[in-house]
N, C-alpha and C positions, 0 to 999 in steps of 0.2 A: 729402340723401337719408339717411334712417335705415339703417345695418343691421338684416340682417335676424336674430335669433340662434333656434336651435331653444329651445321651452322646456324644462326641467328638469325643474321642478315643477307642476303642476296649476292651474289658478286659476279665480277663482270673481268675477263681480263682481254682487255680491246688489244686491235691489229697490232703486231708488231712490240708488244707489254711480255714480259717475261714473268709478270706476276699478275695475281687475281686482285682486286679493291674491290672494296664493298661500297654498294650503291645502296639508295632507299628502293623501297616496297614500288612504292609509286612510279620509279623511273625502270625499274627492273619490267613492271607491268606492260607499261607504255611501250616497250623496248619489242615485250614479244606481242603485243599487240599488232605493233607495227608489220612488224618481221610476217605475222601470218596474212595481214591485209594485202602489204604487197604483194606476198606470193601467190594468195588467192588470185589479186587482180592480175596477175600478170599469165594465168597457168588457167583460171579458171573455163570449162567447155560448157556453153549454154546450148549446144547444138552440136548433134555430131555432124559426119559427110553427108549424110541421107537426109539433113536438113530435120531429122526427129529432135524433141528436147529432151538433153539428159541431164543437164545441169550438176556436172561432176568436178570433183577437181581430185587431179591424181597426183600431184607433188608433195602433197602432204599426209601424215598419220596421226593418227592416237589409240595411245593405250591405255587402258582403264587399269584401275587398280582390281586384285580378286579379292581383297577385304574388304571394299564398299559394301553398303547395303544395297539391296533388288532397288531401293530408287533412285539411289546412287546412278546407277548401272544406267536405271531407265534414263535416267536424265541426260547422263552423257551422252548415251547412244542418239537421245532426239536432237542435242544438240550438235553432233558430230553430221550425223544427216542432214540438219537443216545445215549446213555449212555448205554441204555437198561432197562432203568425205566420203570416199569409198574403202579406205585404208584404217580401220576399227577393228583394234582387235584388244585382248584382253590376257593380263598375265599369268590367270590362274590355266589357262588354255597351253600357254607357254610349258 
């Protein structure tokens, strides 16, 4: 039986890699940065058919932690919204 250890550093195991490497903080950030802009921009609805604005975008989620604190929570939530997430859900819910 392997221990189990917490990880340290971030790791990444790219296309066609049979193993994981570890990257910096900075590049791992960057990475999902990107990763959520594009999706945003590529998926994002500023308008449904009816021509109303709803400014949603439905490819993506998040989930909150149930250990956070109530501002924790609040925060997330305004930031998940101002993104235009509709897909917030939360794991003590789970």
């Amino acid at each position: 039986v392997h221990a189990q250890t917490r990880l340290t550093q971030p790791r990444i195991r790219r296309p066609g890699a049979d193993k994981f490497e570890e990257i910096t903080w900075e590049e791992a950030l960057d990475k999902i940065a990107r990763a959520l802009k594009d999706d945003r921009d590529a998926n994002f609805i500023a308008k449904n058919d009816a021509g109303v604005t709803v400014n949603r975008w439905l490819t993506t989620g998040m989930l909150a932690a149930s250990a956070a604190s109530n501002e924790a929570g609040y925060i997330t939530h305004k930031v998940a919204r101002s993104w235009g997430l509709l897909a917030l859900d939360n794991q003590a819910r789970v």
